[in-house]
VOMAR-530905 format. One line per field, with one value per residue: residue number from 1; residue in one letter; x, y, z of N, C-alpha, C in turn. Coordinates in nm, 4 decimals, always signed. Each point is the difference from the previous one (the first is absolute). Layout:
<rs>
n NUM;...
res a;...
n_east X;...
n_north Y;...
n_up Z;...
ca_east X;...
ca_north Y;...
ca_up Z;...
c_east X;...
c_north Y;...
c_up Z;...
</rs>
This chain:
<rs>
n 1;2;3;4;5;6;7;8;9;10;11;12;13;14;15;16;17;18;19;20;21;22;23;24;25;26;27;28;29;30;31;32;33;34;35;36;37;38;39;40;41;42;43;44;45;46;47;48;49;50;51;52;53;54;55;56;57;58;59;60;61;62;63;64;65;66;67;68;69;70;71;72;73;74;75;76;77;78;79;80;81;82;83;84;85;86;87;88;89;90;91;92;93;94;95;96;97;98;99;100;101;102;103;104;105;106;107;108;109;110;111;112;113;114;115;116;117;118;119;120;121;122;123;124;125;126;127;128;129;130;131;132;133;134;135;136;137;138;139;140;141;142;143;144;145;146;147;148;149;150;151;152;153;154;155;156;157;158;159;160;161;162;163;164;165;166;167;168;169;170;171;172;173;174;175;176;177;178;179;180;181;182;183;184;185;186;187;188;189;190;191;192;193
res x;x;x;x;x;x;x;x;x;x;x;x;x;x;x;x;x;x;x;x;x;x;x;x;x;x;x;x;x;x;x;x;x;x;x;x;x;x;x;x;x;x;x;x;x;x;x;x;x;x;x;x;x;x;x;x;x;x;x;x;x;x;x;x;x;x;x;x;x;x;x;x;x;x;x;x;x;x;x;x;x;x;x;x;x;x;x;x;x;x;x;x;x;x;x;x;x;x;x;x;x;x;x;x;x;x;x;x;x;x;x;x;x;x;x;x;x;x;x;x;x;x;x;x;x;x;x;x;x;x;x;x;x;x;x;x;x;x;x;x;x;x;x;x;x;x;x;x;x;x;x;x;x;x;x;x;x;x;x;x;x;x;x;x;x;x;x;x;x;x;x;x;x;x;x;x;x;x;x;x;x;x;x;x;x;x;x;x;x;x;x;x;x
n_east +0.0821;+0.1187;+0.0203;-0.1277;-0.0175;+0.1465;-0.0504;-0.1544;+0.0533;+0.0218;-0.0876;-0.0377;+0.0839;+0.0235;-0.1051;+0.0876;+0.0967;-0.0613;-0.1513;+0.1519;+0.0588;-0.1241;+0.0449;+0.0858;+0.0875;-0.0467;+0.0518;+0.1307;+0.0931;-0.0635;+0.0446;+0.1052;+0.0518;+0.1013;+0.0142;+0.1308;-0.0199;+0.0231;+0.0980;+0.0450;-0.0690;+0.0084;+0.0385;-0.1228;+0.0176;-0.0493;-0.1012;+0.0182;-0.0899;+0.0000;-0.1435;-0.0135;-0.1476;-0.0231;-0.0942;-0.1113;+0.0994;-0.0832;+0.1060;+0.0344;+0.1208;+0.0741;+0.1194;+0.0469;+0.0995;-0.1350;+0.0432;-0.1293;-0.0328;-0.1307;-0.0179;-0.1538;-0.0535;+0.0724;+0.0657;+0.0455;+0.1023;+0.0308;+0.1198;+0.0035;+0.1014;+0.0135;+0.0931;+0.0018;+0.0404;+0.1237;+0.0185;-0.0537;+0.0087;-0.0566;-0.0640;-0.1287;-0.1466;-0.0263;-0.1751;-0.0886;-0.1580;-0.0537;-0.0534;-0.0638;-0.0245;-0.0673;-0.0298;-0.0504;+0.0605;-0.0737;+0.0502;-0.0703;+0.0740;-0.1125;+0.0717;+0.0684;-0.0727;+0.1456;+0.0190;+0.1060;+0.0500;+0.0885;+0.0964;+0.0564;+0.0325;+0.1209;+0.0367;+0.1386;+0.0072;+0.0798;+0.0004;+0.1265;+0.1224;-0.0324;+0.0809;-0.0705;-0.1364;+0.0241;-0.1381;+0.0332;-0.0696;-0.0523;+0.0468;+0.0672;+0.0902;+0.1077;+0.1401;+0.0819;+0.0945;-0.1325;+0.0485;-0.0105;-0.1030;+0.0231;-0.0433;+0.0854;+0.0438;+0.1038;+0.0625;+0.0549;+0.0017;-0.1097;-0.0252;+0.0758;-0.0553;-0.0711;+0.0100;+0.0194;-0.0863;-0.0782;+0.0317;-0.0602;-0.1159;-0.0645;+0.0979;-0.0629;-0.0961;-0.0281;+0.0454;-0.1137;-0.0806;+0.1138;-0.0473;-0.1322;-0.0137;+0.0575;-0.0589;-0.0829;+0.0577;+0.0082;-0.0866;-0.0511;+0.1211;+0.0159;-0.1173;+0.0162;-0.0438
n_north -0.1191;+0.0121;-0.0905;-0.0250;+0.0648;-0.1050;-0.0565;+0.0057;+0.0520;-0.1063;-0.0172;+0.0921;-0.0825;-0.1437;+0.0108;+0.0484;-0.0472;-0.1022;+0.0127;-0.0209;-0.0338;-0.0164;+0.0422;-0.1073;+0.0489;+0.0962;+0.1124;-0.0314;+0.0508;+0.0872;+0.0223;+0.1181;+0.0478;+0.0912;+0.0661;+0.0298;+0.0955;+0.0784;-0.0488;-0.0322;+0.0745;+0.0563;+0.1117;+0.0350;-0.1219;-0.0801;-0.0659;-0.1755;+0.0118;-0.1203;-0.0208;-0.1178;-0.0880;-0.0440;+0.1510;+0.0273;+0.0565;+0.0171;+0.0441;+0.0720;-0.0116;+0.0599;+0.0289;+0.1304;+0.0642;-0.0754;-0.0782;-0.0346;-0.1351;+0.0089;-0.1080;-0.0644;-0.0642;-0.0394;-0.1491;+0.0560;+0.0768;+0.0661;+0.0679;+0.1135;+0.0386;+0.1278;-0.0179;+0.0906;+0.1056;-0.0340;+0.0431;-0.1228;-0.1061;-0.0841;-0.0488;-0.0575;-0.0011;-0.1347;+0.0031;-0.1198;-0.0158;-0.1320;+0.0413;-0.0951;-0.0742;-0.0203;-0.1283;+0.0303;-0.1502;-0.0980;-0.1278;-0.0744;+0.1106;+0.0867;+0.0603;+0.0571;+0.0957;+0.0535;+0.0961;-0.0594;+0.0134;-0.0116;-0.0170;+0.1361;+0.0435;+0.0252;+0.1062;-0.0232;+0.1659;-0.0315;+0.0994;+0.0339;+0.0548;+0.0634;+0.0595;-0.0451;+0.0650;-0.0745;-0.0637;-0.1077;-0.1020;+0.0894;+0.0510;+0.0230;-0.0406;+0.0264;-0.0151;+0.0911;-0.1001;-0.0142;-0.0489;-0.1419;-0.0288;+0.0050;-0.1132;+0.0998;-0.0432;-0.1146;+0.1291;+0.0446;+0.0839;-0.1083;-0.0171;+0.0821;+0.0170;-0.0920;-0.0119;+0.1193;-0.0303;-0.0511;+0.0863;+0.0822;-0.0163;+0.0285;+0.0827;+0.0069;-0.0367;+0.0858;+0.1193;-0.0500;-0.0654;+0.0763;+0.0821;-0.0547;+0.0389;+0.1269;+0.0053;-0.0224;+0.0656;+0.1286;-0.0131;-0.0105;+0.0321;-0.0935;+0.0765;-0.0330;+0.0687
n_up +0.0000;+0.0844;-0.0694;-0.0148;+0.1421;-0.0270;-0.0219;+0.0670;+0.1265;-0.0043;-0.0791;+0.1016;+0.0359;-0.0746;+0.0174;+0.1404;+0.0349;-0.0431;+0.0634;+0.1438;-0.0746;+0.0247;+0.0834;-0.0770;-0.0650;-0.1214;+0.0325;-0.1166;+0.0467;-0.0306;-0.1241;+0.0272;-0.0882;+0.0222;-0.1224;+0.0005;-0.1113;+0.1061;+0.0750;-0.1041;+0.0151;-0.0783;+0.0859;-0.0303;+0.0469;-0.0929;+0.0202;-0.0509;+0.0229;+0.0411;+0.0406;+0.0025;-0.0001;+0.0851;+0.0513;-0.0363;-0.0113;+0.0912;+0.0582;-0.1221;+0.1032;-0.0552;+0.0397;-0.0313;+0.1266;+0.0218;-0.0987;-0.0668;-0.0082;-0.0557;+0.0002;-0.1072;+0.0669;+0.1326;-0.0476;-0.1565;-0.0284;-0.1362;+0.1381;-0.0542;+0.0913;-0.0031;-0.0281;+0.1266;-0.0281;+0.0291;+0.0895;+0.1050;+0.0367;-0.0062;+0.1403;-0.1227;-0.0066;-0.0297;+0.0041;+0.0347;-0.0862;+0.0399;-0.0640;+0.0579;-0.0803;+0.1294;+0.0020;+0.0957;+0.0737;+0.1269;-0.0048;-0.0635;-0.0271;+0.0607;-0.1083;+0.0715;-0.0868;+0.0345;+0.0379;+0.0021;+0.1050;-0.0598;+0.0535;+0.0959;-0.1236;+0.0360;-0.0971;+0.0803;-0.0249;-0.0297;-0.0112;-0.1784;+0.0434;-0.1286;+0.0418;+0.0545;-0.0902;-0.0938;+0.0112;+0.0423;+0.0037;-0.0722;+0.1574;-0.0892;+0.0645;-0.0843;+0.0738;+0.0333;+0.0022;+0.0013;+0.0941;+0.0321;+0.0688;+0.1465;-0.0308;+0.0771;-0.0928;+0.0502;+0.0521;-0.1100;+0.0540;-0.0129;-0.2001;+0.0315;+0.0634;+0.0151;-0.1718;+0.0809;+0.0382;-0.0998;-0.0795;+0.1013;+0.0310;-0.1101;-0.0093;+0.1044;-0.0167;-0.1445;+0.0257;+0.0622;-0.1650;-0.0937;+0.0764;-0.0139;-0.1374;+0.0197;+0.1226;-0.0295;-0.0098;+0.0912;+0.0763;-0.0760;-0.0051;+0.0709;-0.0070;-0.1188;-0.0371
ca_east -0.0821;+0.0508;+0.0586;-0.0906;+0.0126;+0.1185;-0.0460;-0.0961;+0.0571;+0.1580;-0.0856;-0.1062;+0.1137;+0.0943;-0.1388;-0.0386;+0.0825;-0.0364;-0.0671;+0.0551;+0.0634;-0.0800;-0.0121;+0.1297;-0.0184;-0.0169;+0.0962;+0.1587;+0.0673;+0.0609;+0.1348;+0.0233;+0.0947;+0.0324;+0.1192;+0.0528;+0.0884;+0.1368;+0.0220;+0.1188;+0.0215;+0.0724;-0.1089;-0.0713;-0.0643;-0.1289;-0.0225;-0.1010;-0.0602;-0.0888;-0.0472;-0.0494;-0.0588;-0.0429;-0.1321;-0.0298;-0.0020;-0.1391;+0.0661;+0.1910;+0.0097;+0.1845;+0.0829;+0.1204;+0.0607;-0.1183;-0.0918;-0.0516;-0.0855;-0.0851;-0.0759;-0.1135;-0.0386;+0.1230;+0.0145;+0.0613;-0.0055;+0.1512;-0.0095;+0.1612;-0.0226;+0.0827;+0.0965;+0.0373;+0.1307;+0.0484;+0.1409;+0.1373;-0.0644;-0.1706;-0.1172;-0.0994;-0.0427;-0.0506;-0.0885;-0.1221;-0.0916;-0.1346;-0.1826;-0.0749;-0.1317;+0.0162;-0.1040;+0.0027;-0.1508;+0.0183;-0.0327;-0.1690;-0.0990;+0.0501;+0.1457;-0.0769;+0.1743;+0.0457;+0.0613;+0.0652;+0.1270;+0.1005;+0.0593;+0.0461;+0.0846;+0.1211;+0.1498;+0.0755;+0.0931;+0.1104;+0.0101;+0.0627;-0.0324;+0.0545;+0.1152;+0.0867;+0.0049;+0.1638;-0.0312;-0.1384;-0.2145;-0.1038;-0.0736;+0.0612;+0.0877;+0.1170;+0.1000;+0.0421;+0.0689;-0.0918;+0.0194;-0.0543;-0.0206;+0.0640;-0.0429;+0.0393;+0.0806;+0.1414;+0.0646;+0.1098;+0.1411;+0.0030;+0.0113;+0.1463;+0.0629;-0.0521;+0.0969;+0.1616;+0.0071;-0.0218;+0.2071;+0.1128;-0.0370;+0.1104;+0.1284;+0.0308;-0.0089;+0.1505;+0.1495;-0.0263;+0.0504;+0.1601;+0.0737;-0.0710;+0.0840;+0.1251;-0.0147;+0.0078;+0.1199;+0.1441;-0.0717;+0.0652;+0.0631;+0.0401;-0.1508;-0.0500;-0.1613
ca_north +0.1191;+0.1033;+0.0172;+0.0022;+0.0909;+0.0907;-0.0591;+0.1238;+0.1246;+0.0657;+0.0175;+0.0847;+0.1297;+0.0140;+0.0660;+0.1180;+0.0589;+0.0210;+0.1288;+0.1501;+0.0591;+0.0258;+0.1528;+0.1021;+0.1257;-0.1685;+0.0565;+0.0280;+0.1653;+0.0744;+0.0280;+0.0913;+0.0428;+0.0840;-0.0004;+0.1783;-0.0022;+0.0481;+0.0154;+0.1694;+0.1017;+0.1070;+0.1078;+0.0432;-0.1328;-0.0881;-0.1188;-0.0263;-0.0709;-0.1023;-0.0423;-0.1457;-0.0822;-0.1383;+0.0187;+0.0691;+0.1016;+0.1127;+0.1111;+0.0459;+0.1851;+0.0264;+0.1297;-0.0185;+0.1132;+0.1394;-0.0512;-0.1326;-0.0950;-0.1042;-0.1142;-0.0668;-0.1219;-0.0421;-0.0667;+0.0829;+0.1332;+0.0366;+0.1590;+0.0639;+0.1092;+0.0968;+0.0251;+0.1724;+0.0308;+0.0046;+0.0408;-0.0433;-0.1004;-0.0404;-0.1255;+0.0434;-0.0925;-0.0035;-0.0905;-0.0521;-0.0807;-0.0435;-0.0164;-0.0937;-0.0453;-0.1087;-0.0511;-0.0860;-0.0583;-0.1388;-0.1712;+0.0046;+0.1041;+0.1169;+0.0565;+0.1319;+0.0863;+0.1022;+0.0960;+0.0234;+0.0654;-0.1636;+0.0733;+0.0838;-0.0984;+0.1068;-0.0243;+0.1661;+0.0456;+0.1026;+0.0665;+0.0645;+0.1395;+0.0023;+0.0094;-0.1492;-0.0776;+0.0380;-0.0254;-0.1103;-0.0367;+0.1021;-0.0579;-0.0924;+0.0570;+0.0225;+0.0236;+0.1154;-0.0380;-0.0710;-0.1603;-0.0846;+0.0755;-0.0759;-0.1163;-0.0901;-0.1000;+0.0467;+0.0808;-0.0125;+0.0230;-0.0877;-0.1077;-0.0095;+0.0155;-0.1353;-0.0371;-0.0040;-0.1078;-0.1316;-0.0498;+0.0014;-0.1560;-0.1282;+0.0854;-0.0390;-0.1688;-0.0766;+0.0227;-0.0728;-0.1285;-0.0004;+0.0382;-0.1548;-0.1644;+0.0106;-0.0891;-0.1547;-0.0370;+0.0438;-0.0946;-0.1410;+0.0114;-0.1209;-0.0456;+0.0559;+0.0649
ca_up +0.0000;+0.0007;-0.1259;-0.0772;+0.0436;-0.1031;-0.1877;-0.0226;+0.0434;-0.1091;-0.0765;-0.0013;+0.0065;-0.1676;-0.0995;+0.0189;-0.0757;-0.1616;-0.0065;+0.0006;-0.1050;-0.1056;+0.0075;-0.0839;-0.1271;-0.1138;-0.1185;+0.0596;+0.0724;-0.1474;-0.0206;-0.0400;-0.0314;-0.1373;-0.0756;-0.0674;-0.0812;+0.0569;+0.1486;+0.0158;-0.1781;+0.0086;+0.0177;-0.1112;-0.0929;-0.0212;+0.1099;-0.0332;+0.1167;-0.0478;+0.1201;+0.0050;+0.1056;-0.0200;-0.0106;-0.0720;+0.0687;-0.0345;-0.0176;+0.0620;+0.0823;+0.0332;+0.0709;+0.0073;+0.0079;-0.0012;-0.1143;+0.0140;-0.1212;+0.0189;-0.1055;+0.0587;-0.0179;-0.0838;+0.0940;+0.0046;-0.0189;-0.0357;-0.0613;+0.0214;+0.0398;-0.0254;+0.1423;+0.0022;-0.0027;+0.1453;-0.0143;+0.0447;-0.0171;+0.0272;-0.0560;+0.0140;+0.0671;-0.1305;+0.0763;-0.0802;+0.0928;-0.0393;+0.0804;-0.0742;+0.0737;+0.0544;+0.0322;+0.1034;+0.0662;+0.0100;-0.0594;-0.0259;+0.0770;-0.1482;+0.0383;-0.0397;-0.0690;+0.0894;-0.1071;+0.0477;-0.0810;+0.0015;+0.0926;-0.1053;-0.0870;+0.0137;-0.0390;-0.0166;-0.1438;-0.0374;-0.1131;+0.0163;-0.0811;-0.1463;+0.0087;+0.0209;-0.1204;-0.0695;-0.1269;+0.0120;-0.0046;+0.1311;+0.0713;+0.0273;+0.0732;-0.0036;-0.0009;+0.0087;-0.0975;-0.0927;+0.0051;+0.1038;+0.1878;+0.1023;+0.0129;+0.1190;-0.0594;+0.0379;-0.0852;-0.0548;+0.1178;+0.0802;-0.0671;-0.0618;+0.1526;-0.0313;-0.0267;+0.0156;+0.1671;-0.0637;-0.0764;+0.1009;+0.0914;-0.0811;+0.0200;+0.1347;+0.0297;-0.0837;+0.0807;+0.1220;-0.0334;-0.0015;+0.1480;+0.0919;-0.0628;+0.0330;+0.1324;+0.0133;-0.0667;+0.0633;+0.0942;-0.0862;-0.0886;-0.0909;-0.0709;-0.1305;-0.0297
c_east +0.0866;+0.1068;-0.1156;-0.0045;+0.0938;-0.0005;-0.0380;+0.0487;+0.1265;-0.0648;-0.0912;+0.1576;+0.0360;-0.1658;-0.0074;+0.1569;+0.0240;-0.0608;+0.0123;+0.1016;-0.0655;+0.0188;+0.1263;-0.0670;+0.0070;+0.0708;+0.0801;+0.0051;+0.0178;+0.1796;+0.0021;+0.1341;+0.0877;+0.1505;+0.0057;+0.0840;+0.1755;-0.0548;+0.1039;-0.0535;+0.0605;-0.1608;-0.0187;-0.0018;-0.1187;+0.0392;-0.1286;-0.0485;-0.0870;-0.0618;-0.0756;-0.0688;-0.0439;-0.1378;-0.0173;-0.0750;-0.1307;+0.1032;+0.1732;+0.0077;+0.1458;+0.0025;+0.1095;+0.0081;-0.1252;-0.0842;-0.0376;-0.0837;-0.0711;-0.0586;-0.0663;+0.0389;+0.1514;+0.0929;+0.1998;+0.0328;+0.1493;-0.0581;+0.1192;-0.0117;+0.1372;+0.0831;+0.0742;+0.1530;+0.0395;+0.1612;+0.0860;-0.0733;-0.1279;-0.0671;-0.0875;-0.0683;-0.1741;-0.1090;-0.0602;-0.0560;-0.1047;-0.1270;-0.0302;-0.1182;+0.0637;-0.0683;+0.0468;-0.1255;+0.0476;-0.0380;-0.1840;-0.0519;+0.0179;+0.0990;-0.0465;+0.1555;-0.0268;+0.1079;+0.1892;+0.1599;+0.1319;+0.1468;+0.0736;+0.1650;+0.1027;+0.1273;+0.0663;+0.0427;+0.1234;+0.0070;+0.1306;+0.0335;+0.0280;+0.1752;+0.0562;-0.0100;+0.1010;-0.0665;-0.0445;-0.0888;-0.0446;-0.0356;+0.1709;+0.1763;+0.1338;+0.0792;+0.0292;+0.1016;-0.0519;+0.0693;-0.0658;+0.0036;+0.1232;-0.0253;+0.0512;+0.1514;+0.1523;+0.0696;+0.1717;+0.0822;-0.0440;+0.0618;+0.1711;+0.0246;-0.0273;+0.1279;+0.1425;-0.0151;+0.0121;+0.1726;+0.0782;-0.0085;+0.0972;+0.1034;+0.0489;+0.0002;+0.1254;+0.0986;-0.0043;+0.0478;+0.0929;+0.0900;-0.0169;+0.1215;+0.1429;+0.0675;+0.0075;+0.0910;+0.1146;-0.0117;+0.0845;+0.0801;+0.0161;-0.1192;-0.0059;-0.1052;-0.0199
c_north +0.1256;-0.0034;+0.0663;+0.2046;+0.1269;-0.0096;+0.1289;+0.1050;+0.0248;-0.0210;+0.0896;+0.1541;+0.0684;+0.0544;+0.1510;+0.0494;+0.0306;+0.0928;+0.1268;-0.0208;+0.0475;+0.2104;+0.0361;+0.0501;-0.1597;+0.1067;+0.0187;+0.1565;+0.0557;+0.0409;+0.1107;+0.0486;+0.1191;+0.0057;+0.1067;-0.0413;+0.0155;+0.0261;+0.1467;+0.1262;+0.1230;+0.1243;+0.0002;-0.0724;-0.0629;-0.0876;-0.0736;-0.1065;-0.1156;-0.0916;-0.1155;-0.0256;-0.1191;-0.0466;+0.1252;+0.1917;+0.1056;+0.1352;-0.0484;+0.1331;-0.0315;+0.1430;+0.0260;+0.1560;+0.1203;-0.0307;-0.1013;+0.0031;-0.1353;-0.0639;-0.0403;-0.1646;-0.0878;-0.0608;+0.0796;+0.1532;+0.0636;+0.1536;+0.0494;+0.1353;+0.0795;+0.0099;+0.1076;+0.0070;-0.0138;+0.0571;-0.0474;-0.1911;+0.0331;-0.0519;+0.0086;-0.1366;-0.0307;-0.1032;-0.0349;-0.0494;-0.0058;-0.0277;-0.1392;-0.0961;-0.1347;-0.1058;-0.1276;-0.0489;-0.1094;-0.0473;+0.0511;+0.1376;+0.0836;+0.0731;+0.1945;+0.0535;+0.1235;+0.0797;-0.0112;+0.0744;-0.0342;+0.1573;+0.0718;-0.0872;+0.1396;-0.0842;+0.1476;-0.0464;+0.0750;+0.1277;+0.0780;+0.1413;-0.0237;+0.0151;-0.1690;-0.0771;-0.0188;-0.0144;-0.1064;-0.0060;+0.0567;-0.1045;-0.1094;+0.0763;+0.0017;+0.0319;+0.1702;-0.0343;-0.0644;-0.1527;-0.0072;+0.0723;-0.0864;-0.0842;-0.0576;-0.0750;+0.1057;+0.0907;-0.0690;-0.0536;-0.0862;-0.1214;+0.0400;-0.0513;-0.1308;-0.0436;+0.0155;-0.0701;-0.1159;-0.0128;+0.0414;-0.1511;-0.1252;+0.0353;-0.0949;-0.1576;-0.0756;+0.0162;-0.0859;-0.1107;-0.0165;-0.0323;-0.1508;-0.1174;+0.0869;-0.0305;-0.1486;-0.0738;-0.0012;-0.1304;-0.1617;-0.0067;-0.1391;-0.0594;+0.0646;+0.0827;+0.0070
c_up +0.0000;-0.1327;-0.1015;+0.0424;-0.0321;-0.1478;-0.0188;+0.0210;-0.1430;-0.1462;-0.0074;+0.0697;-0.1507;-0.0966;+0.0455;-0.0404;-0.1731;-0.0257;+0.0103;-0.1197;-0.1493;+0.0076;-0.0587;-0.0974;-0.1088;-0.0768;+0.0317;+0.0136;-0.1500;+0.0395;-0.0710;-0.0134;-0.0817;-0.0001;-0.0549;-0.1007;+0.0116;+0.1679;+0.0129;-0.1039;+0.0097;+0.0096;-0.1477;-0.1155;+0.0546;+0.1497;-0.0455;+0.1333;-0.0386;+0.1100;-0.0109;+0.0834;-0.0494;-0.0574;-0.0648;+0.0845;-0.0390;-0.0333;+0.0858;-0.0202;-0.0397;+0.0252;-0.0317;-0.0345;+0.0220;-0.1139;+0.0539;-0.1735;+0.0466;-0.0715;+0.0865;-0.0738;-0.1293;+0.0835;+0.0190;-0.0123;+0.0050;-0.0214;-0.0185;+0.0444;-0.0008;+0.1409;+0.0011;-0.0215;+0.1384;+0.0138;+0.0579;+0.0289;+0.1211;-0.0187;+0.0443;+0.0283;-0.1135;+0.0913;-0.0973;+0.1257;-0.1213;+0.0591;-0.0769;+0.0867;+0.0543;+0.0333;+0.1101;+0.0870;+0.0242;-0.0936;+0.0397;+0.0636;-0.1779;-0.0465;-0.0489;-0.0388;+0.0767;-0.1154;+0.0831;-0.0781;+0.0018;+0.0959;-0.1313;-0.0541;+0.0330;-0.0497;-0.0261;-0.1497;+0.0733;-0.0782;+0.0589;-0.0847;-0.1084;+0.0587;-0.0055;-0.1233;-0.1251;-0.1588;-0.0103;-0.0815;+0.1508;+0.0809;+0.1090;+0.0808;+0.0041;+0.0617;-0.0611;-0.1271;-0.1582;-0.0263;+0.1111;+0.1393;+0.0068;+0.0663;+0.1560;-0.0511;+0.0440;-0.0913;-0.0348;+0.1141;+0.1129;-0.0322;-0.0125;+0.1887;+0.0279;-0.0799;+0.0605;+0.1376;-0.0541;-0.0272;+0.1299;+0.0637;-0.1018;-0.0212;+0.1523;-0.0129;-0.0992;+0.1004;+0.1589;-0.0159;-0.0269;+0.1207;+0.0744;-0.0921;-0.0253;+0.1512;-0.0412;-0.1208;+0.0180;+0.1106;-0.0400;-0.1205;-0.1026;-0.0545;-0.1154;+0.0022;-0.1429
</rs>
């Protein structure tokens, strides 16, 4: 009897826990995302902005610098916007957001749509002055010398200073080893080598 007692109890435990999982969402999390044409530009070039969802947006909002642009009903949206002259570097700061419809509800209940709004999307720009520019594709950042930035990578006078340790070190060990089998020779004279 008291087996028949835990049967039931742990059978009528596992129908109410089923029942409570009937209250998840039956839709996956929309996804959102954007992308800039350039992370660096130079003041008073283009910036093209491009904003993605997963769902299909009632309206998008972007920003950028005091401008804004909006689209209705679009699961995407590419703008470009004018970036100010600047005189020394600066960064600015570029948002999106989407409005869209949502529809949520338990397992067997009704699902009602709610208007929601997916979190604001922020990515900095850089912008720099025309001075730094050398001639490039607009938008893009040069070197003062119009070759390559400075990548971080070792200067000259590390790579000759490196080498002359490298020929001093083997300079030393040859003359160590001379000195080790001129000893052991003086050491044993009547041994051939």
């Amino acid at each position: 009897m008291k087996i028949l007692r835990l049967a039931v109890t742990a059978a009528a435990t596992l129908a109410l826990m089923l029942l409570g999982v009937g209250t998840a969402q039956a839709y996956p999390a929309p996804v959102f995302n954007m992308s800039l044409s350039n992370q660096v530009v130079v003041g008073g070039h283009s910036l093209t902005v491009t904003v993605k969802a997963s769902v299909k947006c009632t309206m998008w909002e972007m920003r950028f610098d005091g401008h804004s642009a909006h689209t209705t009903n679009s699961s995407s949206f590419t703008h470009t916007f004018a970036t100010p002259v600047v005189k020394h570097k600066t960064v600015r700061q570029v948002t999106a957001q989407c409005t869209y419809s949502s529809a949520a509800g338990a397992a067997g209940h009704s699902i009602r749509i709610t208007q929601a709004t997916s979190p604001v999307l922020r990515t900095n720009v850089t912008l720099l002055p025309a001075s730094t520019h050398t001639g490039a594709a607009a938008g893009q950042h040069n070197s003062a010398a119009g070759g390559l930035p400075n990548t971080g990578g070792p200067d000259l006078w590390i790579l000759i200073a490196a080498l002359a340790l490298l020929g001093g070190g083997g300079i030393a060990m040859a003359r160590s080893r001379r000195r080790t089998s001129a000893d052991s020779n003086s050491a044993n004279p009547g041994v051939a080598s």
